[in-house]
RODO-2510 file (C-alpha; in nm, 4 decimals, decimal comma):
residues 174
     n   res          X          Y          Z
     1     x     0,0000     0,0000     0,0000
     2     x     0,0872     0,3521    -0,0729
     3     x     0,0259     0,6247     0,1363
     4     x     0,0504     0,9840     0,0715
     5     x     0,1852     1,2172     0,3781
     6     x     0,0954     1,5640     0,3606
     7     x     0,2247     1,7028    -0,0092
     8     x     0,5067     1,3785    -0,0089
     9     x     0,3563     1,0285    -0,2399
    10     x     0,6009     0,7724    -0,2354
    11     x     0,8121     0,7556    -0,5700
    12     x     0,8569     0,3903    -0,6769
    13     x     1,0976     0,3291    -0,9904
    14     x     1,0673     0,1006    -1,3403
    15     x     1,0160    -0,2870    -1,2493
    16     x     1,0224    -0,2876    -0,8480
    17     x     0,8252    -0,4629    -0,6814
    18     x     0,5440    -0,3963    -0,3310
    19     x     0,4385    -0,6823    -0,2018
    20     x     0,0663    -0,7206    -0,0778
    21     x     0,0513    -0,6290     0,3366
    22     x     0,3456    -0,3758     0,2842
    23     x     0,3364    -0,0208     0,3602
    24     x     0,5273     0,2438     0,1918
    25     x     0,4537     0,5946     0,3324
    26     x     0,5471     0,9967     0,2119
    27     x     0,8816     1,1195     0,1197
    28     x     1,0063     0,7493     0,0196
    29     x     1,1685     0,6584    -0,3079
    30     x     1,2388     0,2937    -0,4157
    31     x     1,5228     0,2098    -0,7047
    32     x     1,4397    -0,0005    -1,0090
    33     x     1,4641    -0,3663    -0,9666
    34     x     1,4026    -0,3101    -0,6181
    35     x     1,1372    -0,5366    -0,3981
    36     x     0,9570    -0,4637    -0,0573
    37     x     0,8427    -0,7956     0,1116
    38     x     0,5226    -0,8724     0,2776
    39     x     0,4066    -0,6832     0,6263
    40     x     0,7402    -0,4393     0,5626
    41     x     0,6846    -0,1024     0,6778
    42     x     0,8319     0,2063     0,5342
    43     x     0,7521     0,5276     0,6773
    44     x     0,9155     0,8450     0,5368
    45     x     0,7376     1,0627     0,7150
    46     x     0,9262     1,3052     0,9276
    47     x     1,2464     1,2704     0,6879
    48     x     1,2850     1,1077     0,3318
    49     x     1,3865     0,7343     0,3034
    50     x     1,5793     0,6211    -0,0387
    51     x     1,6522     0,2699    -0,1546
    52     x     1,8454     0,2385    -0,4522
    53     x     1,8317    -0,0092    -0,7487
    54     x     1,8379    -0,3810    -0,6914
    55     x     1,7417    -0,3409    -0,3062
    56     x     1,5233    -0,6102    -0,1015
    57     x     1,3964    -0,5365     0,2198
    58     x     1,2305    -0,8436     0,2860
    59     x     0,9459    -0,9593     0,5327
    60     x     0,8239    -0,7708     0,8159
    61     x     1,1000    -0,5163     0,8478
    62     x     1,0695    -0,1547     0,9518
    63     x     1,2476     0,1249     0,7914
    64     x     1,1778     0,4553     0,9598
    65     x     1,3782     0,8056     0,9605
    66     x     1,4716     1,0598     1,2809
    67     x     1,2185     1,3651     1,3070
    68     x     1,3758     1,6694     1,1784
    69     x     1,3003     2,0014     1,3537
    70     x     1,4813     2,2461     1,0971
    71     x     1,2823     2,3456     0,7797
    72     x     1,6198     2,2730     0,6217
    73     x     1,6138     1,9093     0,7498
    74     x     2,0188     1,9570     0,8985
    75     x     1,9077     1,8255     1,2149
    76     x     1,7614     1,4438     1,2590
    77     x     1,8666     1,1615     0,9762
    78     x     1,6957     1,0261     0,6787
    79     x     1,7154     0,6721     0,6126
    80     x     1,9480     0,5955     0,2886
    81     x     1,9800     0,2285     0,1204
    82     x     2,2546     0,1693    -0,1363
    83     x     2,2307    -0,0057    -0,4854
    84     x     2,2450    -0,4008    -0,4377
    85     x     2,1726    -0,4484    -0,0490
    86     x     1,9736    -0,7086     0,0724
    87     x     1,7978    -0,6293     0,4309
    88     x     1,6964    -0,9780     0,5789
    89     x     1,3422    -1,0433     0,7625
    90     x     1,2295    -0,8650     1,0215
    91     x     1,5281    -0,6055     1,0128
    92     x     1,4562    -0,2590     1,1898
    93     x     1,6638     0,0560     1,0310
    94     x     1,6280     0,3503     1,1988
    95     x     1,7688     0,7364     1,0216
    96     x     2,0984     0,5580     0,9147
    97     x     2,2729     0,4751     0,6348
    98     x     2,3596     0,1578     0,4330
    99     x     2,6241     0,1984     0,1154
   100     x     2,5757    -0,0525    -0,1980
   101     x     2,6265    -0,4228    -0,1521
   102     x     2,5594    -0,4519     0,2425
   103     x     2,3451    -0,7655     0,3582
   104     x     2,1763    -0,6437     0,7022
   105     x     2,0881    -1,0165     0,8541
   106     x     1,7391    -1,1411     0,9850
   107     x     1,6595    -0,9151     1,3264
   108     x     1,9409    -0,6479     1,3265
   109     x     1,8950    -0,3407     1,4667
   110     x     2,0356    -0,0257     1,3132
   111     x     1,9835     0,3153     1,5152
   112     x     2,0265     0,6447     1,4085
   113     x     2,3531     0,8124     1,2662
   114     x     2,4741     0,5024     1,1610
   115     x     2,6367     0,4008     0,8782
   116     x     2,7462     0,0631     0,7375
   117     x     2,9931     0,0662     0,4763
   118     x     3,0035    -0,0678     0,1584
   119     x     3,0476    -0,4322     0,0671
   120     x     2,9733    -0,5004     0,4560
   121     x     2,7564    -0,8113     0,6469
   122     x     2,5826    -0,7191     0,9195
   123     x     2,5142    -1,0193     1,1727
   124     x     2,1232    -1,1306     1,2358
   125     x     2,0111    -0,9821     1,5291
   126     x     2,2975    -0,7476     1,5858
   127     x     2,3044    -0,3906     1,7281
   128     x     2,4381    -0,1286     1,5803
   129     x     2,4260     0,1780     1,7811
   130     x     2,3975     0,5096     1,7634
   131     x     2,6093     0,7294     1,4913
   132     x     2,8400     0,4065     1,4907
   133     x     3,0170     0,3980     1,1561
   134     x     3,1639     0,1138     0,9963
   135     x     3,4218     0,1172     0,6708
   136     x     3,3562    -0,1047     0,3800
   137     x     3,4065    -0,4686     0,3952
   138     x     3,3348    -0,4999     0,7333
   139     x     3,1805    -0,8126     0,9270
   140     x     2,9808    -0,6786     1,1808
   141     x     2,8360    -0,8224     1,4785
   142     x     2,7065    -0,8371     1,8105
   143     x     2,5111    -0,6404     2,0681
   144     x     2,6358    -0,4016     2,0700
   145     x     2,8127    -0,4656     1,7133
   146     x     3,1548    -0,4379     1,6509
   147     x     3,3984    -0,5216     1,3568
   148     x     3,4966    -0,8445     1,3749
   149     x     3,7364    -0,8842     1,0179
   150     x     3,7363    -0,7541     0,6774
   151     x     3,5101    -0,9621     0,4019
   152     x     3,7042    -1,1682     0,1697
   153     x     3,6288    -1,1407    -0,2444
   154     x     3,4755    -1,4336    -0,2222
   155     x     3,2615    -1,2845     0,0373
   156     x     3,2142    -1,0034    -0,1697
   157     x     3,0819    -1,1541    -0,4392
   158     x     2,8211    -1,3280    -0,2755
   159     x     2,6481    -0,9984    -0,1887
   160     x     2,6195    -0,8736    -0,5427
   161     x     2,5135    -1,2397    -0,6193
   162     x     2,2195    -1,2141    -0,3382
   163     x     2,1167    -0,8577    -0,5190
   164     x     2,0758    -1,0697    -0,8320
   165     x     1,9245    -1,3423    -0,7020
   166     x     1,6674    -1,1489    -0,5108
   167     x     1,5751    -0,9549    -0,8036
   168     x     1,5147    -1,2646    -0,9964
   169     x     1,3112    -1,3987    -0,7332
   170     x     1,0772    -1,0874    -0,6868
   171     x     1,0281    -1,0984    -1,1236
   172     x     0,8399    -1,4665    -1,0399
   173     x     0,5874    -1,2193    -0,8706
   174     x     0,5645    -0,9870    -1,1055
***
């Protein structure tokens, strides 16, 4: 479902992909290719939210921004998804950031200021805290998450291969 906030309709791009049950709300723009899972919430309502191309935010996850009380928006945080990241079930982001080719596992929790850099794994049901940022490569996890190594290529390669594979998945639907 779509649902306008005040003057802000959520902008979805060519071939992605809403599931029935999900919830996509104001100032929210979803890349092509992209695919929102059943029961997800997105709620760009106090700040903008954009996913990029190739994204999956799969089932029952919540993506949600930091209120903003500056008409310029400087204060609080959006909520910004990279090209090729794949956010596992019931994943909660909160006003944080996630570069291209990040896999967020199944019941992580990412507050806001965050940011997770690219080509990084974030463990299921990890914590990442407040305005913790993280360079590229990085396997992440715990509670509260830390670095535990860089990725190997091999590692690598299997995120870009999830993208793919969840945007191949998501066509069966279409």
């Amino acid at each position: 479902m779509l649902i306008k906030y005040k003057n802000w309709t959520p902008t979805i791009k060519k071939n992605a992909w809403i599931a029935e049950g999900a919830t996509v709300v104001g100032r929210t723009t979803i890349g092509e290719d992209s695919s929102v899972w059943f029961g997800t919430v997105i709620r760009g309502d106090v700040h903008y939210i954009t996913i990029g191309d190739r994204t999956s935010i799969q089932d029952l996850s919540m993506v949600h921004v930091t209120h903003h009380k500056k008409e310029d928006m400087s204060d609080g945080h959006p909520t910004i998804i990279g090209d090729d990241v794949t956010i596992g079930h019931r994943v909660m982001l909160h006003g944080c950031t996630i570069e291209n080719a990040c896999l967020i596992g199944m019941s992580a929790t990412i507050l806001d200021g965050a940011v997770i850099g690219k080509e990084s794994i974030v463990g299921a049901s990890s914590l990442v805290t407040k305005n913790k940022v993280f360079p590229p490569r990085s396997l992440i996890m715990g509670s509260p998450a830390k670095r535990i190594r860089e990725l190997t290529d091999k590692e690598v390669a299997e995120l870009y291969a999830s993208a793919k594979r969840y945007v191949e998945f998501k066509n069966t639907y279409l």
